[in-house]
C-alpha positions in Angstrom: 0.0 0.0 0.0 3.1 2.5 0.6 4.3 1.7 -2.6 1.2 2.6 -4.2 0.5 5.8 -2.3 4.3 7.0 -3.3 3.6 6.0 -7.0 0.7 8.6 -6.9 2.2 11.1 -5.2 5.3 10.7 -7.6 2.5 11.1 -10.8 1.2 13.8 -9.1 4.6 15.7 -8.6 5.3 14.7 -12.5 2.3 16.1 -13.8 2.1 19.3 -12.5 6.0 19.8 -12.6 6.5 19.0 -15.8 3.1 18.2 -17.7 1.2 15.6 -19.2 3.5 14.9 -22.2 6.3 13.7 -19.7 4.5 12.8 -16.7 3.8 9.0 -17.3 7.1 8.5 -19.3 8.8 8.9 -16.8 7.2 5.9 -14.2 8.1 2.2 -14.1 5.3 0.0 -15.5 3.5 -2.4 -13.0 0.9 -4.3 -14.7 0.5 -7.5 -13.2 -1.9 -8.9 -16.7 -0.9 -12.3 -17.5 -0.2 -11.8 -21.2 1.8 -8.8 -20.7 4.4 -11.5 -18.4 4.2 -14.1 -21.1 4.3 -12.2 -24.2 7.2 -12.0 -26.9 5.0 -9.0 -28.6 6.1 -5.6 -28.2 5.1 -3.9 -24.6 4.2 -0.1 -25.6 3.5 2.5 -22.4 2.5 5.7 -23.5 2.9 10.0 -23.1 -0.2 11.8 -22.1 -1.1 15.0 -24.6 -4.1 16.2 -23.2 -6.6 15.7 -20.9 -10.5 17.3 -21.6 -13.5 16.3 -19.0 -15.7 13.4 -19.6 -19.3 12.5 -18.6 -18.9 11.0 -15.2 -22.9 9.5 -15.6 -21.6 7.7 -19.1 -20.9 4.0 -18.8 -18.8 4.3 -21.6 -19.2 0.8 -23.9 -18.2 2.9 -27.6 -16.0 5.5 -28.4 -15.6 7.1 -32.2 -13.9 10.4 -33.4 -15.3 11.7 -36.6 -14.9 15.3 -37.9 -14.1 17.0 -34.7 -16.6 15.8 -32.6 -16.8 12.3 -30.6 -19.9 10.3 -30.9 -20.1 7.5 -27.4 -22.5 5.0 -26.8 -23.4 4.1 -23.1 -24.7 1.8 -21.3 -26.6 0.0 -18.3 -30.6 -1.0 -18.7 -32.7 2.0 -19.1 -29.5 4.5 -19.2 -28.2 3.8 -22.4 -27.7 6.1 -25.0 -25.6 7.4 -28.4 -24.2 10.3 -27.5 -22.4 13.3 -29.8 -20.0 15.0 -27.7 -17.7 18.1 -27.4 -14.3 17.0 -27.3 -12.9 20.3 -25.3 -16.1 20.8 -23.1 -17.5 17.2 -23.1 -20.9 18.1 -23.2 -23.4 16.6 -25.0 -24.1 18.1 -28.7 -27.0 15.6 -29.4 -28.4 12.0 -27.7 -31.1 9.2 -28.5 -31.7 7.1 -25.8 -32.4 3.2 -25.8 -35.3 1.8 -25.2 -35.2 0.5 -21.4 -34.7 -3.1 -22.6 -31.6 -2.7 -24.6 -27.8 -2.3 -23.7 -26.2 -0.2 -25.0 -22.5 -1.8 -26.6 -20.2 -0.5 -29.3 -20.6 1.9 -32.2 -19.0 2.4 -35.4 -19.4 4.6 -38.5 -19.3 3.8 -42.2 -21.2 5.6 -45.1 -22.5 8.6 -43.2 -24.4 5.6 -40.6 -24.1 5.1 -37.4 -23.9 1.5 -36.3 -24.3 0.4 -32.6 -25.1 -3.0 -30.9 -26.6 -4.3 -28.1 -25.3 -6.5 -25.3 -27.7 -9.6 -25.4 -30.8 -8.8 -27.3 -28.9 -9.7 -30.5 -30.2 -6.5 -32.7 -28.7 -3.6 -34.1 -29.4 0.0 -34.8 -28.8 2.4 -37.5 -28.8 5.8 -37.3 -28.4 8.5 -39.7 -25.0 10.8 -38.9 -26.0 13.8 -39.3 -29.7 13.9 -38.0 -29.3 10.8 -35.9 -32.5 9.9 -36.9 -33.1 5.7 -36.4 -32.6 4.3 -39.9 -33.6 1.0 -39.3 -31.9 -2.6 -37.3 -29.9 -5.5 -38.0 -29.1 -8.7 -36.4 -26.1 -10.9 -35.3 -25.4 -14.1 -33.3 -24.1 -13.9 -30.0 -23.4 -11.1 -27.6 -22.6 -7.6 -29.2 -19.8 -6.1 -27.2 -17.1 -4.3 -29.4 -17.7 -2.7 -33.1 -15.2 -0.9 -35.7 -14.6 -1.0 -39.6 -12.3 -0.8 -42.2 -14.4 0.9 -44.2 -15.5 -2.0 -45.8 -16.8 -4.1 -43.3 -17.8 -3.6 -39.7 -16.2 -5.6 -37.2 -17.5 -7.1 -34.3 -16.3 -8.5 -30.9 -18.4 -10.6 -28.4 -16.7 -10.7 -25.3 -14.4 -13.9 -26.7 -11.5 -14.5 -28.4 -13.0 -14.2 -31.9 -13.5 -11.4 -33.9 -16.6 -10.9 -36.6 -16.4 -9.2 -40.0 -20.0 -8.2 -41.0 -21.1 -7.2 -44.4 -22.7 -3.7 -44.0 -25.4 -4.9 -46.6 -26.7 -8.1 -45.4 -24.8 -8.6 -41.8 -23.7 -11.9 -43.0 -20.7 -13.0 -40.9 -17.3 -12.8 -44.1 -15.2 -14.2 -41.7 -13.8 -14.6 -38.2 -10.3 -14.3 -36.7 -9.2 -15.6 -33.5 -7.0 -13.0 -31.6 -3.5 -15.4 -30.3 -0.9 -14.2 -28.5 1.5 -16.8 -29.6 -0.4 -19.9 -29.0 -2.6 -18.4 -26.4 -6.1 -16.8 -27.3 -6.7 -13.2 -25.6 -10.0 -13.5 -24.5 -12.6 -11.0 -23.1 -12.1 -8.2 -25.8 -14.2 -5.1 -25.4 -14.7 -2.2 -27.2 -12.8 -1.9 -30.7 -11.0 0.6 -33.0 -9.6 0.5 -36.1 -5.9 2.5 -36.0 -3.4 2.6 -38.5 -4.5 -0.6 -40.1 -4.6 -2.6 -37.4 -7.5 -3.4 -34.9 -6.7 -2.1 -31.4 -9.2 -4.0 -28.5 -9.7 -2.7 -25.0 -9.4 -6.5 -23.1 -12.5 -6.4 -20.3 -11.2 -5.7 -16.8 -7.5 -4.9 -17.7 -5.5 -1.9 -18.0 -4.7 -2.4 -21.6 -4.6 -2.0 -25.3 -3.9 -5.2 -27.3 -2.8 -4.8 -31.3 -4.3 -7.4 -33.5 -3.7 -8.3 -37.1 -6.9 -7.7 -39.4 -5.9 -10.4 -41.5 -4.2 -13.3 -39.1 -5.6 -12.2 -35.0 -2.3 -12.3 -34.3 -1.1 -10.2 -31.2 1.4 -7.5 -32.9 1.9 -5.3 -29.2 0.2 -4.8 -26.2 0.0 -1.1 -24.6 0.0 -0.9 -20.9 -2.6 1.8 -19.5 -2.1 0.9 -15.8 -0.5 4.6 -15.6 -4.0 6.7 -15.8 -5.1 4.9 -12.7 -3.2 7.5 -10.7 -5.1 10.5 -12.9 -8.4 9.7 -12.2 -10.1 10.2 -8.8 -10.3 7.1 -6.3 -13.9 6.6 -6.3 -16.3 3.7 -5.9 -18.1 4.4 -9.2 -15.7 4.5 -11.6 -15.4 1.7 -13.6 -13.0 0.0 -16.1 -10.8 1.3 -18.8 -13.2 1.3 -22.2 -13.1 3.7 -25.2 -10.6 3.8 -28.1 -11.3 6.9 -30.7 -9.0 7.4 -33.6 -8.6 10.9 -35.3 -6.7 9.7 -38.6 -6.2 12.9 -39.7 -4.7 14.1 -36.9 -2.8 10.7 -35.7 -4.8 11.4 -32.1 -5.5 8.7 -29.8 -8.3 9.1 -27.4 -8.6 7.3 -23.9 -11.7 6.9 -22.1 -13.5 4.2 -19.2 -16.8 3.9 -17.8 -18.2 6.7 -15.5 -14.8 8.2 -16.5 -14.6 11.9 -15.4 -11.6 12.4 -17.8 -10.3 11.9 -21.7 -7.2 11.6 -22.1 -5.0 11.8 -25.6 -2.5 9.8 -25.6 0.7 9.1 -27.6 2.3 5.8 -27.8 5.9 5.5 -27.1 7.5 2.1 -28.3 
């Protein structure tokens, strides 16, 4: 316990002495995940840029950056929601909310739609980008937990190993990949995001990033998060790390978990 209360007290001292770019680069990793011990993949730890509030009420289960704005899907029966949110204010530009029987699971965008799943109900919405107007459903098997595309196909996690591409015309399952980490399958992946031609999947209860091959599922690096535990406030509510945005025109990262009071951009140091 001393440890730990020196180690925030050190990030503290970092942050505010020499800023978010250098404060976490400058602390010893101490994730105790099993793959992260095991692995021959890269281990990545990371710089913070920036830090803008977050929703503290969102239970955070999608995360997408498009044209300066960042849409987030929440959520928990009868709370959830598809959100459009300020990046620098974090407050809410637009929101539907989900019908009380539905939760609320990961969104993605391709051809001006909005695509988000639900936990265990099996069904899909669609939702026009610009109005968010409902556009009509879709189906899957199996739990919806995770979605991103390539702009081709949307791709889908489940809370396994296995990873879904769906066509965005019939929602026929193309293919599957199972995510390895040399022989050993990386289970529990959670919300997804499509990053410099790779898939990038928050892993469900742990501190991390894992780096997947679109075409194989093999594990090409891991990045260790454990850091922003000392940057958010000790609280009973807050929940795990979930939320991956990309700005590909920018190269920005986003960083977000559920009932998260903070964002944070991030930069990836190898």
């Amino acid at each position: 316990m001393r440890f730990f209360s020196c180690l925030f007290l050190l990030l503290l001292t970092l942050f505010f002495c020499t800023g978010p770019e250098q404060a976490t680069a400058q602390l010893q990793q101490n994730s105790t995940f099993h793959h992260l011990k095991t692995t021959k993949a890269p281990i990545a730890t990371i710089n913070i840029i920036n830090i803008f509030p977050h929703d503290p009420e969102s239970f955070t289960q999608g995360l997408v950056y498009h044209q300066g704005q960042l849409y987030e899907s929440t959520g928990l029966y009868g709370k959830s929601a598809l959100k459009k949110t300020d990046i620098k204010s974090g407050k809410t530009i637009k929101i539907v909310r989900l019908a009380a029987q539905y939760f609320g699971e990961g969104i993605a965008i391709l051809d001006n739609n909005i695509y988000q799943l639900t936990w265990q109900n099996q069904t899909g919405f669609i939702y026009d980008l610009t109005s968010f107007q409902a556009k009509g459903e879709f189906s899957y098997s199996g739990e919806g937990w995770g979605l991103t595309s390539d702009d081709k196909s949307l791709i889908l996690s489940s809370g396994t190993a296995l990873i879904s591409y769906l066509n965005p015309k019939t929602y026929k399952v193309i293919r599957k990949i199972k995510v390895r980490d040399g022989d050993i399958p990386v289970n529990n992946l959670n919300e997804l995001e499509y990053i410099r031609g790779e898939i990038w999947a928050n892993v469900f209860m742990e501190d991390v990033i894992v780096r997947i091959s679109p075409q194989t599922g093999k594990v090409l690096g891991w990045i260790d998060l454990s850091p922003l535990n000392a940057l958010l406030p000790r609280s009973e509510k807050r929940d795990v790390l979930n939320g991956i945005a990309y700005d590909a025109e920018g190269d920005r990262i986003f960083i977000t978990g559920k009932f998260w009071p903070k964002l944070f951009e991030i930069k990836i140091i190898n």
